[in-house]
C-alpha positions in Angstrom: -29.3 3.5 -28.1 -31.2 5.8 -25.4 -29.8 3.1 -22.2 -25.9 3.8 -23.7 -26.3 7.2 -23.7 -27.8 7.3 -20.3 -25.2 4.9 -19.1 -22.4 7.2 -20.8 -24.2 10.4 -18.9 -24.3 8.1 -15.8 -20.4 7.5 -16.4 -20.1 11.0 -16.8 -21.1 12.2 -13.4 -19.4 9.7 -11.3 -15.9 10.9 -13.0 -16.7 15.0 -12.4 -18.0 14.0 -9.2 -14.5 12.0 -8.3 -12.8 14.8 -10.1 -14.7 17.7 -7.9 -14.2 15.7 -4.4 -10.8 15.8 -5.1 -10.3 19.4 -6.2 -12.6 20.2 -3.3 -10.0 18.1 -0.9 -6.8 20.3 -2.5 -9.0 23.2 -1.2 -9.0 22.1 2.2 -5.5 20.5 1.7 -4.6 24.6 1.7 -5.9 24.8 5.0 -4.0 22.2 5.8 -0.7 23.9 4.6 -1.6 27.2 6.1 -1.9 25.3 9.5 1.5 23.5 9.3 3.0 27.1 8.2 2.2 28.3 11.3 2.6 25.5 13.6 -0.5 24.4 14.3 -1.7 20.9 14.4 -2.5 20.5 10.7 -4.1 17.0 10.8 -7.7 18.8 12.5 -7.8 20.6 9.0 -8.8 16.8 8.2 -12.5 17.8 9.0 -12.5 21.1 6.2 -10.9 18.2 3.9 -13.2 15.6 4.2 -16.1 18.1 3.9 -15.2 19.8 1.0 -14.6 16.1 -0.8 -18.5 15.1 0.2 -19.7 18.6 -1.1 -17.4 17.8 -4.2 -19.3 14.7 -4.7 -23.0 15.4 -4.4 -22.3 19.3 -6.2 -22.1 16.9 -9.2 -23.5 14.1 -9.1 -26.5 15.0 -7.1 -26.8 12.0 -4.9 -26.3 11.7 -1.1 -25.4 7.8 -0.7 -23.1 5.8 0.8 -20.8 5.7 -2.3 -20.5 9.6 -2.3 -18.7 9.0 1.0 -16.4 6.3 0.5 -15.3 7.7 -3.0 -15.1 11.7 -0.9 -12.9 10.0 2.2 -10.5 8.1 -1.0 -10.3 11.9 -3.0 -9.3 13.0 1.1 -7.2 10.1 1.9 -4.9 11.3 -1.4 -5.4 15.0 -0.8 -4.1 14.2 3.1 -1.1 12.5 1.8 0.0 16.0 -0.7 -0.6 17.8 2.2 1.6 15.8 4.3 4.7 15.4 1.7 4.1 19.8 1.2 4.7 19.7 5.0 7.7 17.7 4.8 9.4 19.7 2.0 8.2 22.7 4.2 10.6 21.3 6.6 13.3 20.5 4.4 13.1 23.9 3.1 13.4 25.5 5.9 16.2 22.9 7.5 18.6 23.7 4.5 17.8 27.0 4.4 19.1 27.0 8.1 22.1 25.1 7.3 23.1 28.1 4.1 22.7 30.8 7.2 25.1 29.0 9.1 27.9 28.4 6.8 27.2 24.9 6.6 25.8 24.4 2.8 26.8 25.5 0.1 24.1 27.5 -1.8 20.1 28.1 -0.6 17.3 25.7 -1.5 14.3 27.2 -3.5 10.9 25.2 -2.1 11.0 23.6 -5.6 14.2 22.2 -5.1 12.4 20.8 -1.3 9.8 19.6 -3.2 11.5 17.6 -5.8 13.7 16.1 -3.6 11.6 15.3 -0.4 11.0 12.1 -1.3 14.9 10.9 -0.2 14.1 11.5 3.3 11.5 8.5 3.5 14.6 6.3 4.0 14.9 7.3 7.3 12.3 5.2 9.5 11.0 8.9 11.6 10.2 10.6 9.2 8.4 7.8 7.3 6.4 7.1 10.6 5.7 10.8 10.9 4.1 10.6 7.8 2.0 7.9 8.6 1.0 9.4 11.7 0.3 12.9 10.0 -2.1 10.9 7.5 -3.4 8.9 10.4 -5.0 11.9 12.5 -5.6 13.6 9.7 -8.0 10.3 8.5 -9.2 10.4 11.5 -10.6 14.4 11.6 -11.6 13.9 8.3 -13.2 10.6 9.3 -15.5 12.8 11.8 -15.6 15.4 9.1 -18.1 13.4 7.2 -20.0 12.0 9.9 -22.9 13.6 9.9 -22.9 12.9 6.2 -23.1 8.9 7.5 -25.7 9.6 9.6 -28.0 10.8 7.1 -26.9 8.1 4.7 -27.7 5.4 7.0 -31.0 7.4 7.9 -32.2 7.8 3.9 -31.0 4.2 3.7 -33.5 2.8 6.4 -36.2 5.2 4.9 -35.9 3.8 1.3 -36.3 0.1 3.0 -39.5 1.3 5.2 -40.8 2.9 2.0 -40.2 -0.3 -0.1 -41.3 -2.7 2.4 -45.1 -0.7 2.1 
């Protein structure tokens, strides 16, 4: 009885801890947003992303290994790819809220409106590899982020085996 409720608390962590990586990535994900808003390359905010996520993790859990890292750079990975749709229906906002100004649609577009209906545009092949790019570089920052978290995995990793071999 006493090993399923441990287990159950064991369970228990893992999911806050996914759940706190993640909300901690939406908090660097505004970052993100504030840096598109003002056209500057957003993808760097990568780093504050996958930080936050690896905080996230351990805040919970308590644990600094290797699987606090993969499950932080998944929680980024998916907080990366809201950022970059938010930045496309930034973009779409502001396009067809051109377009009203000049005569050429009908009636403005509310950011809601963007939102809901930025997915259409991933028919066209740019904008599609823009994405990918955008979630790329911002992998990539978030990637070196978390490095030093690696390091010190790798580093308690090679300790526990020294220790053990004794």
């Amino acid at each position: 009885m006493s090993e399923k409720v441990d287990n159950l608390e064991k369970k228990e962590k893992i999911f806050g801890g996914i759940l706190a990586s993640f909300l901690l990535a939406l908090l660097g994900g505004v970052f993100w947003i504030a840096l598109y808003w003002y056209d500057i390359f957003a993808p760097v905010s990568g780093i504050v992303i996958g930080v936050l996520a690896v905080i996230g993790y351990r805040l919970v859990t308590k644990k600094e290994n290797a699987k606090s890292i993969v499950l932080a750079l998944v929680a980024s990975l998916i907080a990366i790819c809201i950022c970059c749709y938010i930045s496309l229906s930034i973009d779409v906002y502001f396009a067809y809220n051109d377009l009203y100004e000049a005569g050429e649609w009908a009636q403005p577009v509310s950011f809601g409106q963007a939102f809901l209906h930025s997915y259409q545009f991933f028919s066209d092949p740019g904008i599609v590899m823009t994405f990918i790019r955008e979630t790329g570089l911002g992998m990539a920052c978030a990637l070196l982020g978390v490095f030093a978290f690696i390091v010190d995995a790798i580093k308690n990793r090679n300790k526990q085996k020294k220790n053990s071999a004794e």
